[in-house]
C-alpha positions in Angstrom: -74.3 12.0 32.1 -73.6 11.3 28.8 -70.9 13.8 27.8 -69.2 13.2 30.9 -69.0 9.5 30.1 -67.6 11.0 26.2 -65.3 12.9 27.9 -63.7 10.1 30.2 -63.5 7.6 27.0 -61.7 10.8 25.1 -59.3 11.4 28.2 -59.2 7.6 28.3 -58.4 7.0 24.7 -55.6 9.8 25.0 -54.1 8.1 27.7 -53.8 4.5 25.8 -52.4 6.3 23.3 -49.4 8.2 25.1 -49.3 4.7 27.3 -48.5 2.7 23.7 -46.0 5.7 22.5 -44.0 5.4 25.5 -44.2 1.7 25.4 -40.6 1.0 24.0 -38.9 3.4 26.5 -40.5 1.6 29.1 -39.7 -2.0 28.2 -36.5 -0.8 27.7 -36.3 0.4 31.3 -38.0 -2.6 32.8 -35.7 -4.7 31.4 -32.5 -2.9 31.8 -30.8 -4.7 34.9 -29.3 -3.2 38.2 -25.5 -2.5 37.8 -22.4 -1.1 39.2 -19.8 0.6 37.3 -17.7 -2.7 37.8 -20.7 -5.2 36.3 -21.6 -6.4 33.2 -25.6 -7.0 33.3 -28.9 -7.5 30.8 -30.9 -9.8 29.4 -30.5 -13.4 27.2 -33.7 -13.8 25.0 -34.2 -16.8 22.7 -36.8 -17.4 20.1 -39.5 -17.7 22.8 -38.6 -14.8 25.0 -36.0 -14.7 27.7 -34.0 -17.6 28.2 -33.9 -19.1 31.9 -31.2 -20.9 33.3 -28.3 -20.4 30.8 -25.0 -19.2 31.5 -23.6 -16.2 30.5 -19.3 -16.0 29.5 -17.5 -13.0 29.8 -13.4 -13.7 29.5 -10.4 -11.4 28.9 -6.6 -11.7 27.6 -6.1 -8.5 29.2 -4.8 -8.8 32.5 -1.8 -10.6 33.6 -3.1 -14.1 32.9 -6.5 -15.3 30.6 -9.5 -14.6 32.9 -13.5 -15.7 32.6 -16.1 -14.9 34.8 -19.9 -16.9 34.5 -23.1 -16.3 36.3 -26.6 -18.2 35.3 -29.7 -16.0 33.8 -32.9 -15.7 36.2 -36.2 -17.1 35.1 -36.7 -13.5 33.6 -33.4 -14.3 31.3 -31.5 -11.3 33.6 -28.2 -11.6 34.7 -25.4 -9.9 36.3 -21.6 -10.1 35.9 -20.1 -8.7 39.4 -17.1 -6.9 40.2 -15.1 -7.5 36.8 -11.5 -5.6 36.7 -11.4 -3.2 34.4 -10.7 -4.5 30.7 -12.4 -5.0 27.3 -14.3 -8.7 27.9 -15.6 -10.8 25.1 -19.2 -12.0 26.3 -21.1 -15.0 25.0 -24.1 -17.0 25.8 -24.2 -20.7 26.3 -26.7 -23.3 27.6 -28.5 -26.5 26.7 -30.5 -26.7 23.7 -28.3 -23.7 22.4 -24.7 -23.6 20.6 -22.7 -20.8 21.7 -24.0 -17.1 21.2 -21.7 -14.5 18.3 -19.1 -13.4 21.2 -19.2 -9.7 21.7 -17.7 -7.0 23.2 -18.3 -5.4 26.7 -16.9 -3.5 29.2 -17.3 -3.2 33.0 -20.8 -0.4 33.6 -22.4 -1.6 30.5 -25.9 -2.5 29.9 -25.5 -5.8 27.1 -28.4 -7.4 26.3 -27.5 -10.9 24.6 -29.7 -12.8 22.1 -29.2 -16.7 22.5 -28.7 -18.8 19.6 -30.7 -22.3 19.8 -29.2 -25.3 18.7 -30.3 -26.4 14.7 -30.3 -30.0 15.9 -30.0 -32.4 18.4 -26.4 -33.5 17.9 -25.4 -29.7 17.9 -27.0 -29.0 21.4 -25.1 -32.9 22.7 -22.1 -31.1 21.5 -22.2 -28.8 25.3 -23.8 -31.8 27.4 -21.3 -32.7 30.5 -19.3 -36.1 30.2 -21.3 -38.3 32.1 -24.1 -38.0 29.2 -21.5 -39.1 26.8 -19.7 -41.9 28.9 -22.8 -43.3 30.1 -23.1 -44.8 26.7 -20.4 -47.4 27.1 -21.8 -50.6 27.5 -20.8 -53.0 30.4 -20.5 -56.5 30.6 -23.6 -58.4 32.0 -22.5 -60.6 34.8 -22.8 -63.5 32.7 -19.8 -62.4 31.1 -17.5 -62.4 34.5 -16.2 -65.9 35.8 -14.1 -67.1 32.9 -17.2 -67.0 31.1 -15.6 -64.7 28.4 -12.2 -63.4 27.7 -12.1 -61.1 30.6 -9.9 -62.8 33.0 -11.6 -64.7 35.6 -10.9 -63.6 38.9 -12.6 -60.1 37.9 -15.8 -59.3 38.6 -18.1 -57.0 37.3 -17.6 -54.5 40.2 -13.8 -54.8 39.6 -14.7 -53.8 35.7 -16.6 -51.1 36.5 -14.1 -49.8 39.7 -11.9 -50.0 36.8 -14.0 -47.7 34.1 -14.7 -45.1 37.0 -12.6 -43.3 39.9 -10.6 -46.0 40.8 -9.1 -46.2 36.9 -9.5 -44.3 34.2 -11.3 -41.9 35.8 -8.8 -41.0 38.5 -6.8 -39.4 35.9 -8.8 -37.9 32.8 -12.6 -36.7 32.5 -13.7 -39.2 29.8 -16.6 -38.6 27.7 -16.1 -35.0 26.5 -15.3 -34.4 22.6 -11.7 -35.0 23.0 -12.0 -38.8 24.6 -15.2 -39.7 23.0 -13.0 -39.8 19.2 -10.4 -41.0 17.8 -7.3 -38.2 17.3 -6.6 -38.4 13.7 -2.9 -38.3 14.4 -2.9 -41.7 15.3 -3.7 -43.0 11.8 -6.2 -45.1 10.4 -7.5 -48.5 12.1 -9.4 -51.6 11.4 -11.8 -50.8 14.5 -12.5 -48.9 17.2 -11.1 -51.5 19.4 -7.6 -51.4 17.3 -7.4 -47.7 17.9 -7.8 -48.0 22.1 -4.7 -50.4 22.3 -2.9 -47.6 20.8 -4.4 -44.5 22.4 -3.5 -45.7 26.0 0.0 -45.8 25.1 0.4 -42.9 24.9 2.6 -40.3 26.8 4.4 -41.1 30.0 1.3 -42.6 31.4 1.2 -45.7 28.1 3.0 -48.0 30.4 0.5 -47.3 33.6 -2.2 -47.6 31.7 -1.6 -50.6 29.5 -0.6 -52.6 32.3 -4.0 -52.1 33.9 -6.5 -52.8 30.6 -3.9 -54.8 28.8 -2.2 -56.9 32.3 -4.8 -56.4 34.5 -8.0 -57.0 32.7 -6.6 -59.1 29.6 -7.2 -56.4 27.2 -10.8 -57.2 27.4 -11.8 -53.2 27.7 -10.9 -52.2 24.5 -13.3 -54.0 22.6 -16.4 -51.7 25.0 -14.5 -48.8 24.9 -14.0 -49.1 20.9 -17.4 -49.9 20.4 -18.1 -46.6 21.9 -16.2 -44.6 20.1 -17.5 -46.1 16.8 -21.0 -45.8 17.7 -20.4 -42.2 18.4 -18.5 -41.9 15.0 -21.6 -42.9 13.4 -23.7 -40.1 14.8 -25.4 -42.1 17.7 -26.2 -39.1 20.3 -26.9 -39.8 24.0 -30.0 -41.1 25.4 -30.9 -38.3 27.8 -30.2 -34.4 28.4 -29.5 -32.4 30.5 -31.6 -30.2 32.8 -30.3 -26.5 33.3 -29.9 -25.0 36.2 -32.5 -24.8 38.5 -33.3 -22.9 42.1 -29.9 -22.4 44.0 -28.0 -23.3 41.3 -28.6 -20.1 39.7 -26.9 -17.8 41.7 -23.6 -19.1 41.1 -20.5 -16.9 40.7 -17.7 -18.5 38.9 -14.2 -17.1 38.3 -11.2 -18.4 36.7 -7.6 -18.3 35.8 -5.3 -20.0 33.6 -2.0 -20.7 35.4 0.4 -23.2 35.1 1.7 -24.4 31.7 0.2 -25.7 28.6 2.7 -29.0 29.2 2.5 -29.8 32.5 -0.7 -30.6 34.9 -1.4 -29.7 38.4 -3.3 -31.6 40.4 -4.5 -29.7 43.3 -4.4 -26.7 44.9 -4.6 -24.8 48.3 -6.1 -21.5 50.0 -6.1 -21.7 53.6 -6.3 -23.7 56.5 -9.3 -26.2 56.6 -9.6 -25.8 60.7 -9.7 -22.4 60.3 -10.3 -20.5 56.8 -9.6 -17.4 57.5 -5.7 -18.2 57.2 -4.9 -16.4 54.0 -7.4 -14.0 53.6 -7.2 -12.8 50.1 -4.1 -14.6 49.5 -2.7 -16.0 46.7 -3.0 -19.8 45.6 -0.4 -22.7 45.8 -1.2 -25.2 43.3 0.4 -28.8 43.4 1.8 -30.3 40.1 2.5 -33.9 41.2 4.7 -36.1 38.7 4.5 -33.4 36.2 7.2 -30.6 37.0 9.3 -28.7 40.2 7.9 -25.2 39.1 4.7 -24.6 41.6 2.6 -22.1 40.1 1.0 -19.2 42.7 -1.5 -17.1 41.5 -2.4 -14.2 43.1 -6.5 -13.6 42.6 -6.4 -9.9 43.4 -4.0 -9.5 40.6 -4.5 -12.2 38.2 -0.9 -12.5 38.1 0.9 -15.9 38.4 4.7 -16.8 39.6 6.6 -19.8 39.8 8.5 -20.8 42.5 10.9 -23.9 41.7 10.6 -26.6 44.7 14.5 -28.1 45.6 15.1 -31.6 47.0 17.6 -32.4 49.4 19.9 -34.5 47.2 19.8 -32.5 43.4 21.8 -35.8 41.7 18.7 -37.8 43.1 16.5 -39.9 40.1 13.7 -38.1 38.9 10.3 -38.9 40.8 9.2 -41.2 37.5 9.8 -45.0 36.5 9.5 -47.9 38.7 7.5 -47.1 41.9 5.5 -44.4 40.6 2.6 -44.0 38.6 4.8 -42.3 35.7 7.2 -43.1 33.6 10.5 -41.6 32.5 9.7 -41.3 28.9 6.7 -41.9 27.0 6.0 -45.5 25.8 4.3 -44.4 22.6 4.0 -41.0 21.2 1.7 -38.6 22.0 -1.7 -37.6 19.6 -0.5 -33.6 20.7 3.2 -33.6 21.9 4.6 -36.8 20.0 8.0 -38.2 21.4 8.4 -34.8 23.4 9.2 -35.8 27.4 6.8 -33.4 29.1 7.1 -34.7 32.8 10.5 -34.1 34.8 9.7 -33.7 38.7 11.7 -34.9 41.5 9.8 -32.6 44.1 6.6 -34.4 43.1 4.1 -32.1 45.0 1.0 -34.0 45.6 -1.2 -32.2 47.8 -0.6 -29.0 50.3 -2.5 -28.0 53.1 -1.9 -24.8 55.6 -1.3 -24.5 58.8 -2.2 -21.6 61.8 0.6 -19.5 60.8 -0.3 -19.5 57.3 2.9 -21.6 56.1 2.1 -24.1 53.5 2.9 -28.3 54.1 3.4 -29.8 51.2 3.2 -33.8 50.4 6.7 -34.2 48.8 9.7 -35.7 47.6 12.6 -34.3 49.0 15.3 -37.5 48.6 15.2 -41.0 47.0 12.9 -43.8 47.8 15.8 -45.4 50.4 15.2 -44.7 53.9 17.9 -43.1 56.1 19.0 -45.5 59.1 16.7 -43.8 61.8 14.2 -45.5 60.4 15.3 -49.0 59.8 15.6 -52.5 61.7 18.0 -51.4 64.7 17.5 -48.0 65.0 16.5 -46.8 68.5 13.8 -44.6 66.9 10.6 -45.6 69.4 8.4 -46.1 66.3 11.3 -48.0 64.5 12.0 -50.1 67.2 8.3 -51.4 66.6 7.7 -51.5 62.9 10.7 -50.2 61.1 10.6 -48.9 57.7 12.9 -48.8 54.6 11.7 -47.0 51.8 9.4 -43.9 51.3 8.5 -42.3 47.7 7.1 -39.0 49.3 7.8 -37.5 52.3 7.3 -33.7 53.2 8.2 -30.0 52.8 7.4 -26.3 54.3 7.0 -23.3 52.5 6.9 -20.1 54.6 5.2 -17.4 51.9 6.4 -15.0 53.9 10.1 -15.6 53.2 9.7 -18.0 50.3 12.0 -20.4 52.5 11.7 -24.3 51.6 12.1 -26.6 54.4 12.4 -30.1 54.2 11.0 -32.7 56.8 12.2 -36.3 55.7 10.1 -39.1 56.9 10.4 -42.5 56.9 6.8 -43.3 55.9 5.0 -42.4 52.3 2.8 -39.3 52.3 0.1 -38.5 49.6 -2.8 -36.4 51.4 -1.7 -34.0 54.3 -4.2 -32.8 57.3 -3.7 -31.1 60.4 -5.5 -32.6 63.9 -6.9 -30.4 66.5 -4.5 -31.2 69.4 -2.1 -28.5 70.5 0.9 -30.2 69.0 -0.7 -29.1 65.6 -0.2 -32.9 64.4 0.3 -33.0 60.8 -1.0 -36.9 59.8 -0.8 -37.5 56.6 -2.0 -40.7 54.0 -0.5 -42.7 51.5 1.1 -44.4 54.9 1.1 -47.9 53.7 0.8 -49.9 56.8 1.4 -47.3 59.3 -0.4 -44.3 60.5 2.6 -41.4 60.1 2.8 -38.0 61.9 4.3 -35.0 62.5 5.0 -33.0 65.6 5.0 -30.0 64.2 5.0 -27.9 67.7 7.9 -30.1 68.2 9.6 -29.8 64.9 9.7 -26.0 65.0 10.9 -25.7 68.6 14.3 -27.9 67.5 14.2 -28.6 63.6 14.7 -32.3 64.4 12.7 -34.6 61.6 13.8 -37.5 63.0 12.6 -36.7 66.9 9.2 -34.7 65.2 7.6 -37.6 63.5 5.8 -41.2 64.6 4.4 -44.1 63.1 2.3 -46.7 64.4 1.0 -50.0 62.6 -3.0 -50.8 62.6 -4.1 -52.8 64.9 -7.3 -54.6 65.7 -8.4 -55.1 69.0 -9.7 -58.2 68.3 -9.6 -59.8 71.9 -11.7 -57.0 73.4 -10.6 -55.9 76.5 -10.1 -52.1 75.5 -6.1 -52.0 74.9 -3.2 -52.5 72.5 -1.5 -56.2 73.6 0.8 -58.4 71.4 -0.6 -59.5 68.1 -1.2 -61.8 65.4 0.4 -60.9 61.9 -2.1 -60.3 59.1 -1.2 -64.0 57.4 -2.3 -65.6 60.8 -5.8 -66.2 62.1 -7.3 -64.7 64.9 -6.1 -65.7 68.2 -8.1 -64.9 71.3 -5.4 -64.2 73.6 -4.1 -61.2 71.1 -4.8 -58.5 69.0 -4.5 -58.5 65.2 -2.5 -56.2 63.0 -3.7 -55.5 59.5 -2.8 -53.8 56.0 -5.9 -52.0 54.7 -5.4 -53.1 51.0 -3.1 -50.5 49.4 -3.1 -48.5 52.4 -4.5 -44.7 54.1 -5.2 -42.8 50.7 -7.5 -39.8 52.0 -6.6 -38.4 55.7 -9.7 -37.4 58.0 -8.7 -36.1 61.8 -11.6 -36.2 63.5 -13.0 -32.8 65.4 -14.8 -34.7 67.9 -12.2 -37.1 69.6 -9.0 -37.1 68.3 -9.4 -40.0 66.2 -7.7 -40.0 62.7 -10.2 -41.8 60.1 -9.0 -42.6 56.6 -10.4 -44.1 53.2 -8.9 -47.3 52.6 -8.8 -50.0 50.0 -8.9 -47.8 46.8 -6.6 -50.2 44.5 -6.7 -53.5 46.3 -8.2 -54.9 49.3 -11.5 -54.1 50.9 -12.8 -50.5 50.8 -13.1 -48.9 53.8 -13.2 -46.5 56.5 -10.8 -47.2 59.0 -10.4 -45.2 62.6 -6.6 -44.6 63.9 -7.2 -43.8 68.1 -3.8 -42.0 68.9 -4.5 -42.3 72.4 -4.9 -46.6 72.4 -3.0 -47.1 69.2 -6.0 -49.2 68.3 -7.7 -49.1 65.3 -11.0 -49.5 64.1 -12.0 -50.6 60.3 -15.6 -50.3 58.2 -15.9 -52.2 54.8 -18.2 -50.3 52.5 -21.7 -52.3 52.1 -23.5 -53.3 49.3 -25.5 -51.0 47.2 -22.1 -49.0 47.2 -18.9 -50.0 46.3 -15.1 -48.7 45.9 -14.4 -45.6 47.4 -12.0 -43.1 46.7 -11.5 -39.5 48.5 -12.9 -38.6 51.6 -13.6 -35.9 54.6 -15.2 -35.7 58.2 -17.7 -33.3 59.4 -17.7 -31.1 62.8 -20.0 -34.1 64.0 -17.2 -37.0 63.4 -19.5 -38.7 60.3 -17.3 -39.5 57.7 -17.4 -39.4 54.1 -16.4 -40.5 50.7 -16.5 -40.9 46.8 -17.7 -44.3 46.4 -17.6 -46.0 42.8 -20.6 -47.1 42.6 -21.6 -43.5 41.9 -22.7 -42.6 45.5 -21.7 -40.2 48.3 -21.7 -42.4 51.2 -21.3 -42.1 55.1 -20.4 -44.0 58.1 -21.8 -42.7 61.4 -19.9 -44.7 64.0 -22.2 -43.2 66.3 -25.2 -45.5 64.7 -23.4 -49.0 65.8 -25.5 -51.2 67.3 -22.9 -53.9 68.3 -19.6 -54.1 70.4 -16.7 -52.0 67.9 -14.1 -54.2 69.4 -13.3 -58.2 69.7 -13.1 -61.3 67.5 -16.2 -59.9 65.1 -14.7 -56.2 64.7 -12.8 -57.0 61.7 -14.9 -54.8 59.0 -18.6 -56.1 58.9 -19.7 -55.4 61.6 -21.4 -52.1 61.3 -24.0 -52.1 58.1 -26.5 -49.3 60.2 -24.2 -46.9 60.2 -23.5 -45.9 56.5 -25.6 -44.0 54.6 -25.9 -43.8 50.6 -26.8 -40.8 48.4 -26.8 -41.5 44.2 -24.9 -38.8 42.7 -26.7 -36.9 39.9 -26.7 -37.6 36.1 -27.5 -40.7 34.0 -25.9 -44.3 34.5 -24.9 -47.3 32.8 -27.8 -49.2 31.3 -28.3 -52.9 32.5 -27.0 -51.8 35.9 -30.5 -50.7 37.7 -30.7 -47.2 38.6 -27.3 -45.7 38.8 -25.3 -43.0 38.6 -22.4 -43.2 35.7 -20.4 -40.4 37.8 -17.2 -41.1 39.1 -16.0 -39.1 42.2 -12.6 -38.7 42.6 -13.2 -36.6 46.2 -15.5 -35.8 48.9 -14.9 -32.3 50.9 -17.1 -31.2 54.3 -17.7 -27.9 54.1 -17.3 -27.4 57.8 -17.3 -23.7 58.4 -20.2 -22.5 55.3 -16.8 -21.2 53.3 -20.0 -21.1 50.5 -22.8 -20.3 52.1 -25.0 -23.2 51.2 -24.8 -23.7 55.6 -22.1 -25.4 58.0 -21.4 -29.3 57.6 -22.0 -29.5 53.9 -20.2 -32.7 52.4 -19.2 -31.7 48.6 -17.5 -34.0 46.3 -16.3 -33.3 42.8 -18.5 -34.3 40.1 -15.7 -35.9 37.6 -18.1 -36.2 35.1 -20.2 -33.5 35.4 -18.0 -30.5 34.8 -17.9 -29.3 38.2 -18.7 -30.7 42.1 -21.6 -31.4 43.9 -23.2 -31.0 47.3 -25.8 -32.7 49.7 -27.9 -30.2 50.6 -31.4 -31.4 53.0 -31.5 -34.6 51.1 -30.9 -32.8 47.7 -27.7 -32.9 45.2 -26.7 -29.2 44.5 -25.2 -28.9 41.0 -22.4 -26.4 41.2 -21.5 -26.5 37.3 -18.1 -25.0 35.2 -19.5 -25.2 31.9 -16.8 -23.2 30.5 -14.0 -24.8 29.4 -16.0 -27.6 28.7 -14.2 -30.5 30.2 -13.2 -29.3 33.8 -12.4 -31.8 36.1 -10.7 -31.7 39.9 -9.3 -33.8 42.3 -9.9 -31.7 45.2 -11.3 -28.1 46.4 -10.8 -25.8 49.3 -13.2 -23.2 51.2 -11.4 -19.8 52.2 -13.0 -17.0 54.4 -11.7 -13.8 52.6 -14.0 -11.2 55.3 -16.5 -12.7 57.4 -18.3 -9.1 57.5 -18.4 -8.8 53.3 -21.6 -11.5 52.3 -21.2 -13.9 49.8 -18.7 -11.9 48.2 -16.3 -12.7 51.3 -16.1 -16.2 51.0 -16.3 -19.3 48.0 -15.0 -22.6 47.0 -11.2 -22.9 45.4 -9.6 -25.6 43.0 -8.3 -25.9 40.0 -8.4 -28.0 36.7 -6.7 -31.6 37.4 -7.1 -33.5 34.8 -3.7 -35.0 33.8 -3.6 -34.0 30.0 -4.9 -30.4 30.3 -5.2 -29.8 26.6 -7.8 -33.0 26.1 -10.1 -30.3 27.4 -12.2 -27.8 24.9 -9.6 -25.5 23.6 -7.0 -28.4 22.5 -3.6 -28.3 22.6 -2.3 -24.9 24.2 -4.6 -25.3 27.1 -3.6 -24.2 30.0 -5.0 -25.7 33.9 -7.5 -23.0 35.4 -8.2 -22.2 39.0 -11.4 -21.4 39.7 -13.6 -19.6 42.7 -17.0 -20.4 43.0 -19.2 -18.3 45.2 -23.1 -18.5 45.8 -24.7 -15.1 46.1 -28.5 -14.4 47.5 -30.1 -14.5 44.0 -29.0 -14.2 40.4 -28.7 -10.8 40.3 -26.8 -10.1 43.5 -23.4 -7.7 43.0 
């Protein structure tokens, strides 16, 4: 037995030894990634082996317009760029606890393995964390402060500060927090303090006038003392207190694409793919983004392409004032010069294109200006208009406009109300309600307003109305200045009016988000059948609220400021929704809260420091995450969020570093192709594009987001 047992140790031997020669081939081949001709795919190792959860860059100046695709590595450090068009890609790696990789080249077909470069120290990594790491760091006033306790005027209280320092303020307009807003620019010179050098930032650009009469008016100038202390602690190297985790689970099989379009001048503000009741419209199509007060020129961009156009939006009356000054959030020309573009006057719309929204025929609504602010008779005291002859109306700064892509034609629909958010109901009229109302509910007929081109005989508005004596109908009513009589109903204003438009898929019922710069936030129901309304004040732990949505199940909801997604499920009431109680507070069962992810404000309890600007149901699974998933952008987090089975889904653009959107869409390209048929769309919002990393010459980026199977998927 012996030599037998020599020989197997000799064959056995001979065998280790041929297993350890071939040993590089085959680690080579083990990890060399699954690819088509058309991917980019490998392997990101670090110091201690492969390196989980980071993303990978890969972005060309080749094609028509800049382009960047990112995926996230496995836990084996693998990933896979899918279905890049052909051109020569520079390809980096970047994550938390790193500084960005040596960029290098690739190509579509090749096999890249990337080596990750860790960070030397901890104000390097801090350097990549999202915003909300950063801004959590501004200290609040305690409560002790409020009450004309301290120089911050004394009807404000400490939720009014802090509605103030998130979406309903500051936020609702710039991502604050990432390198560019957490220093000073040098280009405004050198100050005494931090607090110095805030009273003359905000007055900058054609914006100074907006925003110093909010933190210098509104709020006594008190803010600039908090936010200047923050900036000069920073300046002194004081990092944030907590980091971020990278991307875990779901997360990881993200698929982001983007484009630059647009200008390096002029911001857009949202954009739009297809219709929200059905998301097939536009299969493939190209994009329509919305500019707002910054220009006329709509950019398109066409994804199969990467090519982007520009299609000039008219107004009715050419010799009308621009859409800037008094009664808009902009002003004619800037009050103090700008840190990037001096005394230049960057902002010249008339059209002022808020928001868009498609309809079933794949033409494209459009929230905007199309004459001045004065209404035209029909809609004043004595015209015989049946919504007139109840609550006439004399001024509008918004009104609305149809593009048909097919023939580029530009319609315009004057109305007599304001519009800011449009949405289509489910009625066969194809009802086009839209926010930014002010005291009415306003619609459109569009059935009717195709049949005979008549704006005047298409459109309707109705006031609110309580039904505060109960018995089911709309009757005579009290005024909001008067007190409740029990004989009548009571008309209301919801504080500064509709701002986010919800028609409801269940009933009919038009919901909106109400009370976002004065009065009490709320939720507030619009029954075109009764001409009744309905209206929920947000509870305590949440407060403010800013964008909202409605799912297939009629639950609404919405960004709140206190760094919540919240929900009202009218089903849940336990009491009567009408009579002399019905007025707002009636209802506490049926919200629900949900803390958005990242850190919060200390002294504050546990909260979240992000600031929502909107909230988005997912109705159809346009992503895949499932049907009925509310999303809301994550202002301060680089990207959006979604509720998932209890669970915040981190849906991430780390690249630019200071992305930030005031809306999204969900398109249906093929139902039949995967996760490669279907994804998220929006597009960079942030009013001063080129406070974002890459500086001045920035240009806004749309962006798809899709969620493959795993990381590796193509």
């Amino acid at each position: 037995m012996r030599p037998k047992a020599r020989l197997y140790l000799t064959v056995a031997a001979i065998g280790i030894a041929s297993l350890l020669a071939a040993a590089p081939a085959q680690l080579r081949a083990q990890t060399a990634v699954a690819i088509d001709n058309d991917d980019i795919g490998g392997v990101v190792t670090g110091a201690n082996g492969p390196e989980a959860g980071v993303w990978v860059i890969a972005e060309t100046t080749d094609l028509p317009t800049r382009y960047a695709k990112i995926v996230v590595t496995d836990d084996q450090g693998r990933y896979v760029l899918p279905d890049l068009p052909k051109a020569k890609y520079k390809v980096w790696v970047r994550g938390y606890g790193l500084v960005d990789s040596p960029k290098v080249d690739g190509e579509p077909g090749q096999q890249l393995n990337l080596r990750a470069t860790p960070a030397p120290n901890e104000a390097a990594a801090a350097q990549y964390y999202p915003a909300i790491y950063w801004y959590s760091m501004l200290k609040i006033p305690d409560k002790s402060d409020f009450g004309g306790k301290s120089n911050i005027p004394e009807k404000l209280t400490q939720v009014d500060w802090l509605k103030q320092t998130k979406n309903i303020g500051c936020i609702g307009c710039h991502q604050l927090g990432q390198q560019s807003t957490r220093t000073i620019p040098a280009a405004f010179g050198e100050f005494k303090s931090g607090e110095e050098a805030w009273m003359r930032r905000i007055q900058s650009g054609q914006s100074g006038e907006q925003m110093t009469n909010q933190l210098a008016g509104n709020f006594g100038g008190a803010p600039f003392k908090y936010y200047g202390d923050w900036t000069d602690r920073i300046a002194k190297g004081e990092l944030p207190k907590s980091k971020p985790p990278r991307p875990q689970g779901v997360e990881r099989n993200v698929v982001i694409t983007s484009w630059e379009w647009g200008t390096d001048k002029q911001y857009l503000h949202d954009l739009i793919s297809s219709d929200r009741r059905n998301p097939t419209v536009n299969a493939y199509g190209p994009l329509y983004g919305s500019p707002e007060y910054s220009t006329d020129n709509m950019p398109i961009l066409d994804p199969k392409t990467s090519k982007v156009t520009f299609f000039k939006m008219p107004v009715e009356d050419p010799n009308m004032p621009e859409s800037l000054g008094p009664g808009h959030a902009a002003s004619i020309k800037p009050l103090q010069a700008s840190a990037y573009w001096g005394d230049e006057k960057t902002w010249d719309t008339r059209a002022n294109n808020h928001n868009a929204m498609f309809d079933k025929k794949g033409r494209v609504w459009i929230a905007a200006t199309v004459r001045g602010m004065d209404n035209p008779a029909f809609c004043k005291k004595g015209s015989d208009h049946p919504s007139a002859k109840v609550f006439p109306l004399d001024r509008s700064p918004r009104q609305v406009a149809m593009l048909d892509p097919k023939t580029m034609k530009y319609t315009f629909v004057d109305t007599c109300f304001g519009t800011h958010h449009p949405q289509f109901g489910y009625d066969a009229n194809d009802t086009l309600w839209l926010s930014g109302t002010g005291p009415v509910a306003g619609w459109v007929n569009t059935k009717m307003f195709d049949e005979t081109g008549d704006a005047a005989k298409s459109q309707g508005w109705s006031p609110f109305i309580l039904d505060t004596n109960g018995n089911g109908k709309r009757d005579d009513y009290v005024e909001p200045n008067q007190p409740v009589d029990p004989a009548k109903d009571k008309r209301i204003v919801p504080g500064s009016g509709p701002y986010a438009v919800m028609p409801s898929p269940v009933d009919g019922s038009i919901w909106y988000t109400t009370g976002v710069f004065g009065g009490p936030p709320a939720f507030l129901r619009f029954d075109p059948a009764t001409g009744l309304s309905e209206v929920y004040n947000v509870p305590l732990p949440a407060f403010g609220i800013r964008g909202g949505d409605i799912d297939k199940n009629g639950v609404a909801w919405g960004s709140a400021s206190s760094g919540h997604l919240v929900s009202f499920d009218r089903r849940k009431c336990k009491g009567p929704l009408n009579g002399p109680d019905a007025t707002g507070n009636h209802c506490p069962e049926g919200w629900s809260f949900y803390k958005y992810p990242g850190p919060g404000f200390e002294g504050l309890g546990d909260n979240s420091a992000e600031s929502s600007y909107y909230t988005w149901v997912d109705q159809h699974n346009t992503l895949g995450l499932g049907e009925n998933i509310p999303m809301s952008t994550a202002n301060l987090n680089d990207g959006f969020v979604a509720l998932k089975d209890g669970q915040m889904v981190t849906l991430r653009i780390p690249y630019p570093m200071g992305f930030y959107a005031k809306g999204f869409d969900g398109r249906i390209d093929d139902a039949n192709a995967g996760w490669k048929g279907r994804g998220l769309w929006s597009t960079n919002g942030d009013r001063t594009p080129w406070l974002m990393e890459g500086g001045k010459g920035s240009k806004p980026r749309a962006v798809h987001i899709q969620l493959r199977p795993d990381p590796l998927a193509h």
